[in-house]
N, C-alpha and C positions, 0 to 999 in steps of 0.2 A: 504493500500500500504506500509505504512511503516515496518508492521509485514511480508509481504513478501518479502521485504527487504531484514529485518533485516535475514529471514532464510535462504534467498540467502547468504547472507553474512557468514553465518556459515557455510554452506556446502562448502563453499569456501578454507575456514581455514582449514577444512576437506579433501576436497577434493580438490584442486588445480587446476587440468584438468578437472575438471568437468564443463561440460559448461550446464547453468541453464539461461533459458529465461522465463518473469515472462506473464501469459497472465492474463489479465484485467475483472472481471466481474461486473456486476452489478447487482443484487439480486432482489428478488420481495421486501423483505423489505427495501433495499435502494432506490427502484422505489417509493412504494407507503409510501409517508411522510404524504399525508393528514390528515391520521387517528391514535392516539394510535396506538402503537402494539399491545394492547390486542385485540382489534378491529378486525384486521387482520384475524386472526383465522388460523387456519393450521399450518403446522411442517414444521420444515427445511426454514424458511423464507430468511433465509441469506445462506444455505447449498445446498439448491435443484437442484439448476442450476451447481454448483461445481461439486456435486455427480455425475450427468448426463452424465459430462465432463470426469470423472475420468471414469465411466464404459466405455465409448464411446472412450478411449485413446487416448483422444483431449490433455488430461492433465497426469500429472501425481503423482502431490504430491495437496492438497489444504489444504492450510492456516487458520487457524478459531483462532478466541478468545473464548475458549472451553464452556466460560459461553452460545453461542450460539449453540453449537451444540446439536442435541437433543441427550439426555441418549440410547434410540434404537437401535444402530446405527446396521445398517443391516448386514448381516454375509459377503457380498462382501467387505464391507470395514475393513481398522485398523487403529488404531492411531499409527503411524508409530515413532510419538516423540511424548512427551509434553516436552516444556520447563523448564529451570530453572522458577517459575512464580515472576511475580513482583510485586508489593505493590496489596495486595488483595479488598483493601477497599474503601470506596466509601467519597469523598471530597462534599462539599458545596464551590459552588462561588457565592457571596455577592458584586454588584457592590459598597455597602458600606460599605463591611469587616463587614458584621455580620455574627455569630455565630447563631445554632443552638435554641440558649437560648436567644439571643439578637436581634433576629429580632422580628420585630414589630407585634402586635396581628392583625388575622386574614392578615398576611401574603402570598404572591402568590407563592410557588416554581414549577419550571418549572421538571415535569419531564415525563416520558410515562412509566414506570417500577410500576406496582403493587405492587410489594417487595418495594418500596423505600418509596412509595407515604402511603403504611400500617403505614411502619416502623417510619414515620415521625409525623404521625398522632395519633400513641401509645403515642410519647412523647411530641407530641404539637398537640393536638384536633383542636386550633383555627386555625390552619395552611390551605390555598385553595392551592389543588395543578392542577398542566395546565398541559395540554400535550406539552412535548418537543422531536424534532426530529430531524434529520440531523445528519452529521459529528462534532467531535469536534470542528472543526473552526467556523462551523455554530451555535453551541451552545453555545458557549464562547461569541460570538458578541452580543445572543440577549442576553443572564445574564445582558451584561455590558452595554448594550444600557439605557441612560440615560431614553428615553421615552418609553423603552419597558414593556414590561407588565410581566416580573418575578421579584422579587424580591431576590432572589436567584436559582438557580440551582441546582442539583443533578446528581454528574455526577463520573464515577470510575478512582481512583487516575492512575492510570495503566494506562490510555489512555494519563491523561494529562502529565505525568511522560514520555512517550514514546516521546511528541511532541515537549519538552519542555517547557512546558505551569504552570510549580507547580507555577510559579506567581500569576496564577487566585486564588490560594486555599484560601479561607478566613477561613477553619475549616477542620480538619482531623474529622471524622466521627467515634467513637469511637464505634467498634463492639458490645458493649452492647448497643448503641441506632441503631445503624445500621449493623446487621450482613450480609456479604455479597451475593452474588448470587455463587452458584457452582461453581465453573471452574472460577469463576472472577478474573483476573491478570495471568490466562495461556493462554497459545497460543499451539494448536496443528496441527502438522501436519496429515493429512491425506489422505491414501493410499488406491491402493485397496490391499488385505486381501493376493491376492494370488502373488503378485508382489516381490517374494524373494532378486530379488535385487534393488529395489527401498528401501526396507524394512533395508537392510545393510546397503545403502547408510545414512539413517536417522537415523540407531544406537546411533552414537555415542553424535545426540542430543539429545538423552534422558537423561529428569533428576530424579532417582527415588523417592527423596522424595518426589518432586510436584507431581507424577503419585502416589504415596501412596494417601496423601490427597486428592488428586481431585480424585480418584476411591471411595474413601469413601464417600465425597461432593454428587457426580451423583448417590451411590447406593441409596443415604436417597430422593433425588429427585425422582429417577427411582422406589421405590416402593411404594411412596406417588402418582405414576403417577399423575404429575403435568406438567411438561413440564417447560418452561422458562417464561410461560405468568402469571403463577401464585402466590403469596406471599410467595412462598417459601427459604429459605436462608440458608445457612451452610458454616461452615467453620474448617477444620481440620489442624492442627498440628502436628509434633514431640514435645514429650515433656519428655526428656529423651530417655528411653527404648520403651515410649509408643504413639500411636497414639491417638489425643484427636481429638473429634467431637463437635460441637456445632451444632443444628438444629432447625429452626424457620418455626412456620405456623404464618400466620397474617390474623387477619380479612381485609378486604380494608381498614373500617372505624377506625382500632389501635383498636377499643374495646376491643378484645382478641387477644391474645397474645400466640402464647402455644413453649414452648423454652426444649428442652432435653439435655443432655450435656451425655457422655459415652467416655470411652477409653479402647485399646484392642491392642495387641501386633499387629507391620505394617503388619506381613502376613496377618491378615483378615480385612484389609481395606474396602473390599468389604460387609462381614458380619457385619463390625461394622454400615456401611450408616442404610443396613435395619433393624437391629436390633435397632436402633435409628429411625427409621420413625415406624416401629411399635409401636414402646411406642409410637408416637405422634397421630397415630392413636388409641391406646384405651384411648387417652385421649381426642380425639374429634376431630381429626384433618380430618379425614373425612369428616365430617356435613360442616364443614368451605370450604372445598375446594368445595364440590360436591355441595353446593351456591352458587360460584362463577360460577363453569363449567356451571349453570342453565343460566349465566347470559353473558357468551361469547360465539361467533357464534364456531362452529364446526373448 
């Protein structure tokens, strides 16, 4: 609610007379908390019911934090904006202010993310991690819940930076022990494809650096076909003149590790993602995923 807010609130500045009324969904992956998301199985968990709305012109723009939306997206839609994104990375909350290095062996951290739960476990083996779900508000309660049963958390600075929550943070999560997920700290809006003036109206919130590197992020995702369920992570840059990439495969257990790094002038954004998940595949990154695939439902 708060990202569709906050895009109310920009088109506002934009458009003045535009009158923007915000309608409410609830998603099959906001419904079903019971289980991991990996668990879950299928595409568009948080998107599906959105989409639906948008073909059906119930709706007409929908809101996503882009690290969920799947790479695919069908030829009726478009991303009509990506935002300026905000802190890409991923925080640790410690109800006792430990660090990544200071918590205690054979430690609980709370999270439901394959990417995080890998990544943590490359650099700390003894580390048990739990499935954690709900809303920020609900995650932040049990971290700090004296009796509860995580010892820290795992959760993306972006959310808690949004709610006013960077109090919780006991550690910045530094991208070489944790590189983050695609599209992590963007928010896109989305449109349908043929909608010319929906599509004007949301012009002018686009921002093209974040659309540079998050098109390179989703192409190293989109030709690893991995989806969001799996250890996948990347993260791109301007750096200068040039566009830089980082791209991570992870075994669940952190055993292996497979890490590419590339850069390539910002028009091929696009070519640099697969051109980088290639190298990760002849280096094995296939075997690692097509493991895992063996090992979530459809």
């Amino acid at each position: 609610m708060w990202q569709a807010e906050h895009v109310r609130a920009l088109l506002g500045v934009h458009h003045p007379k535009l009158r923007v009324e915000l309608v409410h969904f609830t998603t099959r992956g906001d419904r079903m908390l019971d289980r991991p998301l990996p668990e879950i199985g299928g595409k568009g968990l948080f998107t599906q019911e959105l989409e639906e709305a948008l073909l059906a012109g119930e709706i007409d723009l929908a809101v996503h934090s882009l690290k969920d939306l799947p790479t695919d997206l069908a030829e009726s839609f478009a991303l009509g904006a990506i935002l300026p994104r905000a802190n890409p990375f991923d925080a640790l909350i410690s109800r006792k202010g430990c660090t990544l290095t200071t918590l205690p062996p054979g430690a609980t951290v709370g999270t439901s993310s394959l990417r995080r739960s890998a990544q943590l476990r490359a650099h700390r083996p003894d580390l048990r991690t739990e499935s954690l779900r709900g809303n920020v508000d609900t995650r932040l309660r049990k971290a700090l819940d004296p009796e509860g049963p995580y010892d820290a958390i795992v959760l993306a600075a972006a959310g808690l930076d949004r709610l006013g929550r960077n109090d919780a943070i006991s550690e910045m999560l530094d991208p070489e022990v944790m590189l983050p997920a695609p599209g992590q700290g963007a928010l896109a809006v989305q449109c349908r494809a043929g909608d010319a003036r929906t599509l004007e109206v949301l012009a002018p919130l686009d921002e093209p650096v974040t659309r540079l590197a998050v098109t390179a992020e989703r192409a190293f995702l989109h030709r690893l076909d991995a989806g969001c369920r799996l250890p996948v992570s990347a993260y791109a840059r301007l750096n200068g003149g040039d566009l830089c990439l980082t791209g991570r495969v992870s075994a669940t257990d952190g055993a292996r590790t497979l890490t590419v790094h590339g850069s390539a002038a910002p028009g091929e954004a696009f070519a640099l993602g697969v051109q980088l998940a290639d190298r990760a595949l002849a280096q094995g990154a296939d075997a690692l995923l097509d493991a895992l695939r063996g090992e979530l439902p459809a």
